[in-house]
C-alpha positions in Angstrom: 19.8 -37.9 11.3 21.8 -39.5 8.8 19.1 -40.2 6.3 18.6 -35.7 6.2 22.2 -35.5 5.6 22.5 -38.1 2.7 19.7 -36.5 1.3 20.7 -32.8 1.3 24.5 -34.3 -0.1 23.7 -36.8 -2.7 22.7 -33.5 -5.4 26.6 -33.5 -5.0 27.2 -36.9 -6.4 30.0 -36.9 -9.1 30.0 -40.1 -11.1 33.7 -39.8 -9.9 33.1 -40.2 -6.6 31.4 -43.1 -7.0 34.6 -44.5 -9.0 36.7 -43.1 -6.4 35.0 -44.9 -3.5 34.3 -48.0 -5.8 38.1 -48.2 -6.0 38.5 -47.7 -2.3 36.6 -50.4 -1.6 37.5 -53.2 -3.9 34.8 -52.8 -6.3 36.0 -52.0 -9.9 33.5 -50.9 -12.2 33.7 -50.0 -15.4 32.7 -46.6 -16.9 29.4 -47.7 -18.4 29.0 -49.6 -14.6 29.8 -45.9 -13.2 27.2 -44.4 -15.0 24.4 -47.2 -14.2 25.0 -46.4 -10.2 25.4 -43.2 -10.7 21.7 -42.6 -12.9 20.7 -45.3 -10.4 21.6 -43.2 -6.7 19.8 -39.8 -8.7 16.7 -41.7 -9.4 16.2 -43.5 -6.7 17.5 -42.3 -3.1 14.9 -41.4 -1.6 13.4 -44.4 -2.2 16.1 -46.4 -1.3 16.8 -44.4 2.0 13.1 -44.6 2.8 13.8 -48.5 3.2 11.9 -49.4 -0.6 14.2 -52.1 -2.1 12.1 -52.2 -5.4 14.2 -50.5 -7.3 16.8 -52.8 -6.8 15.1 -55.3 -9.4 15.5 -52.5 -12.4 19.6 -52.1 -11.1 19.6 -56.1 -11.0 18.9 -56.3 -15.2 21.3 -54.1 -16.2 24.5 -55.1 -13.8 26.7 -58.3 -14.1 25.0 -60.6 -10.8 28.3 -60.7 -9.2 28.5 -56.9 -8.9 25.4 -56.9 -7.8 25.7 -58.9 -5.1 28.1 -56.8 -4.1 26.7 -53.8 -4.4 23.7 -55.4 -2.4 26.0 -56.3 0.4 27.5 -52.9 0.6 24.2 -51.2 0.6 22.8 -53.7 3.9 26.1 -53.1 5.7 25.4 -49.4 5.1 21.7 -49.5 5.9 22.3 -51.7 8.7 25.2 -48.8 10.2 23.5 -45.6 9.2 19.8 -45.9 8.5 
């Protein structure tokens, strides 16, 4: 259930929501960080929701490895709660 609504919403995606949120949580990303995700989520969400990982690898060389650890952890916590 969750998987079709993430799916019909994520067209919505503002690269300031994903600043917003990043905030929220503790994360703080820089503009050019923003952007990364935010081309990142658009490519990829289906994939990623579908439970492929892959494109992980291509977010993993253009990301700082601390923030992407985080980012990894967030996305299991998530995947583990709503997928």
């Amino acid at each position: 259930m969750y998987k079709e609504l993430i799916k019909n919403w994520i067209p919505n995606l503002t690269p300031e929501m994903i600043t917003n949120y990043s905030k929220k949580i503790g994360i703080p990303l820089t503009n050019s960080e923003v952007m990364i995700l935010y081309q990142f989520i658009m490519k990829n969400y289906v994939e990623v929701l579908d439970g492929d990982e892959s494109s992980f690898n291509d977010l993993k060389k253009k990301i700082n490895p601390s923030l992407y650890n985080q980012l990894l952890i967030l996305y299991k916590t998530n995947k583990n709660k709503y997928l």
